[in-house]
C-alpha positions, 0 to 999 in steps of 0.5 A, a space after each residue: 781024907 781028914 781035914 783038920 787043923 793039924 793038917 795045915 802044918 803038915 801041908 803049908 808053908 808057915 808064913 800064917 798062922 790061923 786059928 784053930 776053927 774051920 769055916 766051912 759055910 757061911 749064910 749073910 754074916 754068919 758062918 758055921 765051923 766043921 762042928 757046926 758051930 755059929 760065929 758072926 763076922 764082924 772081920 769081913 775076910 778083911 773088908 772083902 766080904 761086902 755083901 757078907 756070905 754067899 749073896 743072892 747077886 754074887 752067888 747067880 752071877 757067879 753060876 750064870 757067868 760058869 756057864 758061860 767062859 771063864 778065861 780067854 787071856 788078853 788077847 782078846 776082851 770080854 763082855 763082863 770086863 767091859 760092862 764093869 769097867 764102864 761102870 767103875 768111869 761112870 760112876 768115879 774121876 776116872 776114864 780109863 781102868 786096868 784089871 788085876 787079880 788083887 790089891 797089891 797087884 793093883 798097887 804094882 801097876 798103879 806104881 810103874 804106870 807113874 814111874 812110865 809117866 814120869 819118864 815119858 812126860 818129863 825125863 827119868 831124874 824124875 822117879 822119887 815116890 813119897 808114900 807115908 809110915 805104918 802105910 801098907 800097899 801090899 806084898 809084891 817086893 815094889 808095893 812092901 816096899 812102898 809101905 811104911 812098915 819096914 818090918 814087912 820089907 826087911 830081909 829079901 835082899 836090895 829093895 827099889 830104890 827112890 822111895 821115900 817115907 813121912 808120917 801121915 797127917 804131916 803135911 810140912 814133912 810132905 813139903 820138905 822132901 818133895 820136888 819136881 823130881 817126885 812122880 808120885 805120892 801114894 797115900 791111903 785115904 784112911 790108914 787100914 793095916 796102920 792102925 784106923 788112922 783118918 787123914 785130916 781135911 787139911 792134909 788131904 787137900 795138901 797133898 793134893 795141892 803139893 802134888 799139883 805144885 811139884 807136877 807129881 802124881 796122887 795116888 789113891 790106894 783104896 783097896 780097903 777103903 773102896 766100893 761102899 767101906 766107909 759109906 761113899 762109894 769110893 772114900 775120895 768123895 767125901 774127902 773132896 780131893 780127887 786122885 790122878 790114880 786110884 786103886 781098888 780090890 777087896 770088896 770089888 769082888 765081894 770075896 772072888 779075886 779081883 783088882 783094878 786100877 783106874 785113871 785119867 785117859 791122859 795117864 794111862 797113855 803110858 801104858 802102851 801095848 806090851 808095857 804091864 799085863 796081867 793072864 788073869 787080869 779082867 777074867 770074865 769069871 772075876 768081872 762078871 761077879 765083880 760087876 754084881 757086887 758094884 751094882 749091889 753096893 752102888 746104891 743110895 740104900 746101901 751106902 747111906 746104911 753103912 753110915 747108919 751101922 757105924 753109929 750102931 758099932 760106936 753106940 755099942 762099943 761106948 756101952 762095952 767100954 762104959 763097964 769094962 774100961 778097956 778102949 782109949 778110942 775107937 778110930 775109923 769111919 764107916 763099917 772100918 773101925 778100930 777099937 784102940 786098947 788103952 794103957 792097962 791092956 797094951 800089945 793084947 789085941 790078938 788075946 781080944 781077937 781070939 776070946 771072940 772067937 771063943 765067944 761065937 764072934 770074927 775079928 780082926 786085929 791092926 798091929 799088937 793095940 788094935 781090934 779091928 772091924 771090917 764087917 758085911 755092909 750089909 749086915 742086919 741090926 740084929 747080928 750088930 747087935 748080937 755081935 756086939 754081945 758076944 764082943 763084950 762076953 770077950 771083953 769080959 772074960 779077959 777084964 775078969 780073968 
């Protein structure tokens, strides 16, 4: 059989729609096409990608665990879920976890775990969730709902009810529409799919304080940010403001699917035997890949690496911008940047996205004004460097056009 592009519109329902180039190996943070041709990743399979292609440590925990058992269901738990789940309470706020096969997933759980909390600690007019606009937690029909970007919600009949949203970084929005009946704020601790937004200190600690006020739950979607992204090992570190309930996926796995959600053991009561489950959940296969790329990012050499990278990006991207003009700001922290177009090129980050790849370089967009970079945090200097190379043959090629 021929695989081809075409046949992707043959076969697949229409709800992407991918570029024309197909991947089919990649080695650290280059990938190679079916004609053999070399891209750099600089898009990271959107911030999962952790440890770029085919790392060493994911690739023989991978093998080593196939020999082994890869499914068992939750009837019974396995020795990689453990391991990794100690792992994830050692080293964060959190006592106890939950495993799932993705963020939304995720997400899911961490929002009926605060509604079931609500109702078992102070009655059921307590169910208002609060989370905040360009907001984005996933696609199951609870987790679109809960994020901000009506556009993603709208069109599949009746959503759930008692969810509420305010802008990000406004705090006295926040204040006017909480009350003791909230359960739950939900917030990013960088807005990724919304555009690269940064909470400032102010708000991160005010949501916390609004939340112990009105007695609500915080909760942490760290599904982009978690596991090293933006140079601690979960970003609520280095904001100084710890969550009741945090969520992670992506980059936990290193690109084999997995998510978990993590909390207090005094919240995770609620969730008793037979209230939420996952078949997949805590695989052996998933865990045992999972744990490889935990131990791998969880390292002072790492995380202080991804810190170092941004400086490089930010360097390069001021170079490229000092000749062509072409960014108002780069927003974002870590190895999770946005390069924000300016006026002149409006609604064309997709036209930036796609003279990239014609130039040898994956990127990402956020929204029609943002180009968007999730890369390994682990790649070499030299592939920033060349990286950014073609990145400014890109720019150039549709400044001059």
């Amino acid at each position: 059989m021929q695989v081809t592009r075409e046949l992707f519109d043959e076969v697949m329902v229409p709800n992407y729609a991918p570029s024309s180039i197909i991947p089919v190996r990649g080695q650290g943070s280059r990938v190679w096409d079916q004609n053999d041709n070399e891209l750099i990743d600089f898009a990271g399979g959107i911030a999962v990608n952790c440890l770029g292609h085919c790392h060493p440590a994911l690739v023989n925990a991978l093998t080593e665990q196939a020999q082994k058992i890869w499914h068992l269901s939750n009837v019974m738990t396995n020795e990689p879920a453990l391991r990794l789940a100690k792992k994830l309470t050692d080293n964060t706020f959190a006592d106890k976890v939950y495993y799932a096969n993705s963020g939304a997933e995720s997400n899911e759980a961490a929002l009926k775990l605060a509604r079931r909390w609500a109702l078992d600690n102070h009655g059921s007019d307590k169910d208002q969730i609060i989370a905040f606009k360009q907001g984005f937690h996933g696609r199951t029909f609870f987790t679109v709902t809960v994020g901000g970007q009506e556009a993603y919600s709208n069109g599949f009949g009746p959503k759930p009810g008692a969810v509420e949203h305010v802008e990000y970084n406004d705090l006295e929005a926040l204040k006017a529409i909480m009350s003791d009946k909230t359960c739950a704020v939900m917030m990013e601790p960088l807005q990724g799919e919304g555009g690269l937004v940064s909470p400032t200190d102010e708000f991160a600690k005010g949501v916390r304080e609004l939340c112990d006020e009105h007695n609500a739950l915080l909760i942490f979607d760290e599904v982009q940010t978690g596991v090293g992204r933006l140079g601690a090992l979960y970003a609520y570190m280095d904001l100084g403001v710890t969550p009741d309930i945090l969520t992670t996926a992506k980059a936990l796995g290193g690109g084999f699917p997995i998510g978990a959600m993590i909390t207090t053991t005094e919240i995770a009561k609620s969730l008793k035997p037979g209230t939420h489950g996952s078949t997949y959940g805590g695989n052996p296969l998933a865990c045992a890949v999972g744990e490889a790329a935990f131990d791998t990012v969880n390292t002072e050499e790492v995380l202080n690496g991804v810190k170092e990278k941004e400086a490089q990006f930010r360097e390069g991207f001021a170079a490229i911008n000092a000749k062509y003009n072409v960014f108002s700001e780069i927003r974002g922290k870590g190895l999770l940047l946005g390069a924000v177009l300016n006026e002149q090129y409006q609604g064309r980050a997709r036209d930036f996205m796609v003279a990239s790849a014609d130039n040898g370089l994956m990127a990402l967009v956020a929204g029609t004004n943002i180009v968007r970079f999730a890369p390994s945090l682990v790649i070499p200097s030299e592939d920033i460097a060349e990286g950014l190379a073609r990145f400014e043959k890109a720019v150039a090629s549709i400044v001059n056009a």
